[in-house]
SELO-224600 format. One record per atom (N, C-alpha, C, CB): residue number from 1; residue in one letter; atom name; x, y, z. Coordinates in nm, 2 decimals, always signed. Glycine has a CB too. Layout:
# SELO-224600
    nr   rest   atom     east    north       up
   NUM      a     CA        X        Y        Z
...
***
This chain:
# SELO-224600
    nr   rest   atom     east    north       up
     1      x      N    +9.13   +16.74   +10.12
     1      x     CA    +9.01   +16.65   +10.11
     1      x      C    +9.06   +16.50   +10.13
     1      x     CB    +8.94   +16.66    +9.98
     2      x      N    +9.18   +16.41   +10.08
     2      x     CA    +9.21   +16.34   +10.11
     2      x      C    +9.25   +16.28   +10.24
     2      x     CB    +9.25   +16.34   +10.06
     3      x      N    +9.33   +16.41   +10.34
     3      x     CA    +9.37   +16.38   +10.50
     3      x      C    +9.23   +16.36   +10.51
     3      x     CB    +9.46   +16.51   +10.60
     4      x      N    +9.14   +16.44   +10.50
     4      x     CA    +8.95   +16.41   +10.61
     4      x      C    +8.92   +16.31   +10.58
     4      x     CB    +8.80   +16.50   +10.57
     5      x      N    +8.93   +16.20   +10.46
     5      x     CA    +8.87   +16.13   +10.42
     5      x      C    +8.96   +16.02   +10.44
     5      x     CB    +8.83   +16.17   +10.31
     6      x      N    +9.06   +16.06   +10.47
     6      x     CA    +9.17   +15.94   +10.52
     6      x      C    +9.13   +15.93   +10.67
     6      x     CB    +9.36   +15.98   +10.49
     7      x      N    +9.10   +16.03   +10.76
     7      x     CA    +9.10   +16.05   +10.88
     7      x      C    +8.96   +15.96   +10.89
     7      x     CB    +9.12   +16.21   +10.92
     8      x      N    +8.85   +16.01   +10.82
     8      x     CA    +8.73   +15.95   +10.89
     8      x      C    +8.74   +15.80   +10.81
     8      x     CB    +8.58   +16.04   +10.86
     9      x      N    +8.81   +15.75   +10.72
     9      x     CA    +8.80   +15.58   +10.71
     9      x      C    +8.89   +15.53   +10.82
     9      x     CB    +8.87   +15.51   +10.56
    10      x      N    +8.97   +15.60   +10.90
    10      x     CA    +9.04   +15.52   +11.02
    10      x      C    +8.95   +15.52   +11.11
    10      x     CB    +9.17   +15.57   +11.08
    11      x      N    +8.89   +15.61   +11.14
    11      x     CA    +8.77   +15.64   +11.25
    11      x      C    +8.68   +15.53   +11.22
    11      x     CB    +8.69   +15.81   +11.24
    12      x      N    +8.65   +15.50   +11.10
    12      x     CA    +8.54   +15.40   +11.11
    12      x      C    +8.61   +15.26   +11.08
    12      x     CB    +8.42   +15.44   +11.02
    13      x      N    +8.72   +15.25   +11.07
    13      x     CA    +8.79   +15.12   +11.11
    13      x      C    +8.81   +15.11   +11.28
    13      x     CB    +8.93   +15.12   +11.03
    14      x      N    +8.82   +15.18   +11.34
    14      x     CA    +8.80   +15.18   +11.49
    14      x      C    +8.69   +15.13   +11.52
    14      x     CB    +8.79   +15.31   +11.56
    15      x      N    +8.56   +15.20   +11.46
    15      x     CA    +8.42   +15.18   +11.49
    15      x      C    +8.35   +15.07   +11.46
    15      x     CB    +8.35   +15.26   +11.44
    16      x      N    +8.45   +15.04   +11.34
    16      x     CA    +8.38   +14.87   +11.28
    16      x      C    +8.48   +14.77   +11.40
    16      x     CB    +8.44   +14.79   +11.03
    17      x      N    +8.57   +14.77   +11.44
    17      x     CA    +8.69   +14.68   +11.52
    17      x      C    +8.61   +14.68   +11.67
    17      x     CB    +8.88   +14.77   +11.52
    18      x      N    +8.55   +14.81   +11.71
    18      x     CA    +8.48   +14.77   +11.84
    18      x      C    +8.35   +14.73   +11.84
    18      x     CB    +8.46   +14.88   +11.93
    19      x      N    +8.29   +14.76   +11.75
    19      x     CA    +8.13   +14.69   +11.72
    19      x      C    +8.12   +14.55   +11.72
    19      x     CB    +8.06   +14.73   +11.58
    20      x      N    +8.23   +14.51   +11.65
    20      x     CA    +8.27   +14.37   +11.60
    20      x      C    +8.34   +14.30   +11.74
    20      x     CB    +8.40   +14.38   +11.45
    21      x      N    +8.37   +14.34   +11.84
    21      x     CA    +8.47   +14.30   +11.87
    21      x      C    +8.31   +14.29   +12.03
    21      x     CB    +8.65   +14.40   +11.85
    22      x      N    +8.20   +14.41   +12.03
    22      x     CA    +8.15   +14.42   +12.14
    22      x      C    +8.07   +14.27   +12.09
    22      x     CB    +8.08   +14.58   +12.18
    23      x      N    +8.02   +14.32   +11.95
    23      x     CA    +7.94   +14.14   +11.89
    23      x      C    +7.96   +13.99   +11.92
    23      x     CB    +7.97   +14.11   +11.76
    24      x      N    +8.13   +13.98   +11.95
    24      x     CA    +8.13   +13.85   +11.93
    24      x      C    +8.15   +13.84   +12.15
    24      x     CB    +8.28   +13.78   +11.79
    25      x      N    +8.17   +13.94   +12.20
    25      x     CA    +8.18   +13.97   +12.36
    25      x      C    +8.01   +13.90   +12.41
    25      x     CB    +8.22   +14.17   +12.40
    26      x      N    +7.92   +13.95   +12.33
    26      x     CA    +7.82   +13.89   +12.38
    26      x      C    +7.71   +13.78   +12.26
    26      x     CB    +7.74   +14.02   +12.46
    27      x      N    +7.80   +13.68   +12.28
    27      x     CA    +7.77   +13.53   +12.23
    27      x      C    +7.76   +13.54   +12.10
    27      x     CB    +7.65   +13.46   +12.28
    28      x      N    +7.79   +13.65   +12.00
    28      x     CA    +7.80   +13.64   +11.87
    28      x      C    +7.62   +13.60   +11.83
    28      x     CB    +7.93   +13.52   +11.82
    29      x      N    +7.66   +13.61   +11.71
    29      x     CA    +7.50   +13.62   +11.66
    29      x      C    +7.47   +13.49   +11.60
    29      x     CB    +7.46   +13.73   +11.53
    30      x      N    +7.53   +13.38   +11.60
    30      x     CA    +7.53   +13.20   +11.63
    30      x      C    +7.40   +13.19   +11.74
    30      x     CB    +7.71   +13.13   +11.72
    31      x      N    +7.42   +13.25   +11.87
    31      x     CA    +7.35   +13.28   +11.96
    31      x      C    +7.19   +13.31   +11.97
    31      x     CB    +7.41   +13.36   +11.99
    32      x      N    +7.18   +13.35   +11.88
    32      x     CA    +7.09   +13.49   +11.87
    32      x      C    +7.05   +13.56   +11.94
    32      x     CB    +6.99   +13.48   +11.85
    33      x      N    +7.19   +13.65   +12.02
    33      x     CA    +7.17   +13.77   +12.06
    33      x      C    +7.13   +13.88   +12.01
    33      x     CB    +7.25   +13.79   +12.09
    34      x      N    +6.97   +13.95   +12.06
    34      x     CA    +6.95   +14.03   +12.01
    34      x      C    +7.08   +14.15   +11.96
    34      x     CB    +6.84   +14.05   +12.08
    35      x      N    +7.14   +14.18   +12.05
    35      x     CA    +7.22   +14.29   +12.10
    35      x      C    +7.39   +14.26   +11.98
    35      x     CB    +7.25   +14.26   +12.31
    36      x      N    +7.40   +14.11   +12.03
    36      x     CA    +7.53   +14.09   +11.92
    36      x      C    +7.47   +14.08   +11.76
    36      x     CB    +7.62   +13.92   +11.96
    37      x      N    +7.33   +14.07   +11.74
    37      x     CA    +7.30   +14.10   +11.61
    37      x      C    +7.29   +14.28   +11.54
    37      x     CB    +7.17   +14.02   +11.61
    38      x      N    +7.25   +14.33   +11.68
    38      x     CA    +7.19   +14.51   +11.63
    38      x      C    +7.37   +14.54   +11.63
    38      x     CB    +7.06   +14.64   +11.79
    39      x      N    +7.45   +14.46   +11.70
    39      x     CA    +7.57   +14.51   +11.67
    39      x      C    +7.66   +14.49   +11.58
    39      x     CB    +7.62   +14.50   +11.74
    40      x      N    +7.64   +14.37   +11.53
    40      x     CA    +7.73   +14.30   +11.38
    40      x      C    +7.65   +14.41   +11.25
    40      x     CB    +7.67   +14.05   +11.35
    41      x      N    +7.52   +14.42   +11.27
    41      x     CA    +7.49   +14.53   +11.19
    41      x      C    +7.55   +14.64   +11.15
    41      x     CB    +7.41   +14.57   +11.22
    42      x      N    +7.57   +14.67   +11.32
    42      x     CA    +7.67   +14.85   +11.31
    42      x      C    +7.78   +14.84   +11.25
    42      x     CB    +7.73   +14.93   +11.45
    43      x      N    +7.88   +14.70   +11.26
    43      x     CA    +8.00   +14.67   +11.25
    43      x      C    +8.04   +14.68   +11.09
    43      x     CB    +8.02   +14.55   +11.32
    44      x      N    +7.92   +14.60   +11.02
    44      x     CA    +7.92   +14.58   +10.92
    44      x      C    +7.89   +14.72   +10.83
    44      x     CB    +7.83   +14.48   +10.90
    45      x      N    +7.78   +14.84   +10.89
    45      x     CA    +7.79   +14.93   +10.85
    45      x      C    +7.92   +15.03   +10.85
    45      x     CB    +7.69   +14.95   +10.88
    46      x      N    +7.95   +15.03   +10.93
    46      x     CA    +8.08   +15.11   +10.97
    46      x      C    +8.25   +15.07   +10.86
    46      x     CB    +8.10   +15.07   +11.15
    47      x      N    +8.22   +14.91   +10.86
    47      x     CA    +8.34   +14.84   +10.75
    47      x      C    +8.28   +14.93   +10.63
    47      x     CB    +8.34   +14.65   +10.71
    48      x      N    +8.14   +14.92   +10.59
    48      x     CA    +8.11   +14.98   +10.44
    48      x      C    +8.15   +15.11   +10.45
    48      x     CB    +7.96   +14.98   +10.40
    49      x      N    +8.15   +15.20   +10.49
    49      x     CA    +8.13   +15.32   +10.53
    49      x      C    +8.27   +15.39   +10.52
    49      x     CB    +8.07   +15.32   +10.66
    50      x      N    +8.37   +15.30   +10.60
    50      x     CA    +8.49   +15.32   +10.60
    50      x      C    +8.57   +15.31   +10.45
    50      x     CB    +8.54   +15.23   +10.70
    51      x      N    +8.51   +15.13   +10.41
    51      x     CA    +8.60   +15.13   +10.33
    51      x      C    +8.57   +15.22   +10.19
    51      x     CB    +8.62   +14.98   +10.32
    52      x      N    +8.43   +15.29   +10.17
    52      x     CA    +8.41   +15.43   +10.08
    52      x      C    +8.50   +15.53   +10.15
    52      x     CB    +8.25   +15.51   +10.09
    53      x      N    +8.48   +15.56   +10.23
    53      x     CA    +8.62   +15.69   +10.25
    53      x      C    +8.74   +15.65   +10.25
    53      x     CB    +8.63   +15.77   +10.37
    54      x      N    +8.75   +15.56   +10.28
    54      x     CA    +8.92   +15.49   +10.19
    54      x      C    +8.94   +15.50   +10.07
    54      x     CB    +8.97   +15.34   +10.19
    55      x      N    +8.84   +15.45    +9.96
    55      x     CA    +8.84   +15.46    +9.83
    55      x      C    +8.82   +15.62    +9.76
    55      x     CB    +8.73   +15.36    +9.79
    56      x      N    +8.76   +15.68    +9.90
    56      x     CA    +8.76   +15.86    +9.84
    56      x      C    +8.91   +15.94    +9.84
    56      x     CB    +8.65   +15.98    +9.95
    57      x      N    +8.95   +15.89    +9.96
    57      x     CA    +9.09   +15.94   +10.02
    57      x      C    +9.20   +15.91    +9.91
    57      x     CB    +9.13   +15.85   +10.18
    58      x      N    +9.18   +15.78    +9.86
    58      x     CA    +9.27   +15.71    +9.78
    58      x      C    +9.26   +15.76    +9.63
    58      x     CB    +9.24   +15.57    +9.79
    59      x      N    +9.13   +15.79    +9.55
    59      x     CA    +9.11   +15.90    +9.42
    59      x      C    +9.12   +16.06    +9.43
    59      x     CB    +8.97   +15.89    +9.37
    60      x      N    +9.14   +16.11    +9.57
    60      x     CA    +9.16   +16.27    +9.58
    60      x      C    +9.31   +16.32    +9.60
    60      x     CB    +9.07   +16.31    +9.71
    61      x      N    +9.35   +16.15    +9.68
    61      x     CA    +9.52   +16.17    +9.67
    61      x      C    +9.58   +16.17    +9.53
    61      x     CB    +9.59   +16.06    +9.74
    62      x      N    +9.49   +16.08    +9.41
    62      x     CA    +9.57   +16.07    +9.35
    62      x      C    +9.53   +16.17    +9.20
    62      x     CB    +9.61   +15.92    +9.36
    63      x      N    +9.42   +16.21    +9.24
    63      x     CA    +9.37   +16.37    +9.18
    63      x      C    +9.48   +16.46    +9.21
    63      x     CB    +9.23   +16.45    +9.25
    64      x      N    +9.48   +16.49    +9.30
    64      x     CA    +9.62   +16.56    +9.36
    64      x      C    +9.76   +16.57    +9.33
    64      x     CB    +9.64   +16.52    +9.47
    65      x      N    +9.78   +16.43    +9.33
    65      x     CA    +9.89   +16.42    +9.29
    65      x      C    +9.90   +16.49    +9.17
    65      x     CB    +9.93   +16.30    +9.29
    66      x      N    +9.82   +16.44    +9.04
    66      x     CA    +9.83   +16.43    +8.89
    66      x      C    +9.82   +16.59    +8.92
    66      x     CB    +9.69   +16.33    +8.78
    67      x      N    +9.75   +16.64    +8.96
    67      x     CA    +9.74   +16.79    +8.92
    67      x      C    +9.88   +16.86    +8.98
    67      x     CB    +9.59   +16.87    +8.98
    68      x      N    +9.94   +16.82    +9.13
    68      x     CA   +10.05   +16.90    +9.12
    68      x      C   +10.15   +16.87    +9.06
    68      x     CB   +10.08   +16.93    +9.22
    69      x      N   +10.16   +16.75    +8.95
    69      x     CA   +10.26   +16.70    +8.85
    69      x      C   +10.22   +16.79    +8.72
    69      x     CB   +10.25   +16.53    +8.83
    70      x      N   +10.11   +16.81    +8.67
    70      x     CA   +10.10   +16.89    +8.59
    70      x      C   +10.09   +17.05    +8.56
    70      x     CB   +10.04   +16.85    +8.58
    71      x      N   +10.04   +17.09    +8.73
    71      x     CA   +10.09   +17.23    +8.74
    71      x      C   +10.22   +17.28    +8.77
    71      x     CB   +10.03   +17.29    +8.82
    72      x      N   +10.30   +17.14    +8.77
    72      x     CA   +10.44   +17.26    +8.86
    72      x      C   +10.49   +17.27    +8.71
    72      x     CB   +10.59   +17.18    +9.04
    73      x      N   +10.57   +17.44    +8.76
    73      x     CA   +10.62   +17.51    +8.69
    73      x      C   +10.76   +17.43    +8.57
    73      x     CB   +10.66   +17.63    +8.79
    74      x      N   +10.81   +17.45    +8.49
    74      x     CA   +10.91   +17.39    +8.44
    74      x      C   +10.87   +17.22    +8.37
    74      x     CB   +11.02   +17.40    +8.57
    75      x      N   +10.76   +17.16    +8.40
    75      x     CA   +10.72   +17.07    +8.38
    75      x      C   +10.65   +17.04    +8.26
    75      x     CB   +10.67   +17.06    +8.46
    76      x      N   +10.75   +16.99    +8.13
    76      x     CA   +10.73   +16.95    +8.04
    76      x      C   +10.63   +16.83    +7.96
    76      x     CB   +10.81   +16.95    +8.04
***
């Protein structure tokens, strides 16, 4: 659960980095580009979005961990 959840916060650090990046390509929203505004939106949603599955990736790894420290055998 943590690789998926690690995998899709990089995917949507891609997604926020091009949205953000297509935003400020057409005059930024200073501008009032309709287009660089519907896109700083996406950008902004995609940072939120990401940075939850980072924070899931990051409590499932470390669920994980604790439990295979507590199940392995010999382990006092």
């Amino acid at each position: 659960m943590a690789l998926v959840a690690g995998v899709l916060a990089i995917a949507d650090g891609f997604r926020w980095g091009n949205r953000w990046y297509v935003s400020t390509m057409y005059g930024g929203a200073a501008d009032g580009g309709a287009l660089a505004v519907e896109r700083l939106v996406a950008a902004h949603s995609a940072l939120v979005s990401g940075l939850g599955w980072l924070c899931l990736a990051v409590a499932a790894a470390a669920l994980g961990w604790r439990l295979r420290i507590v199940a392995a055998p010999g382990f006092r």
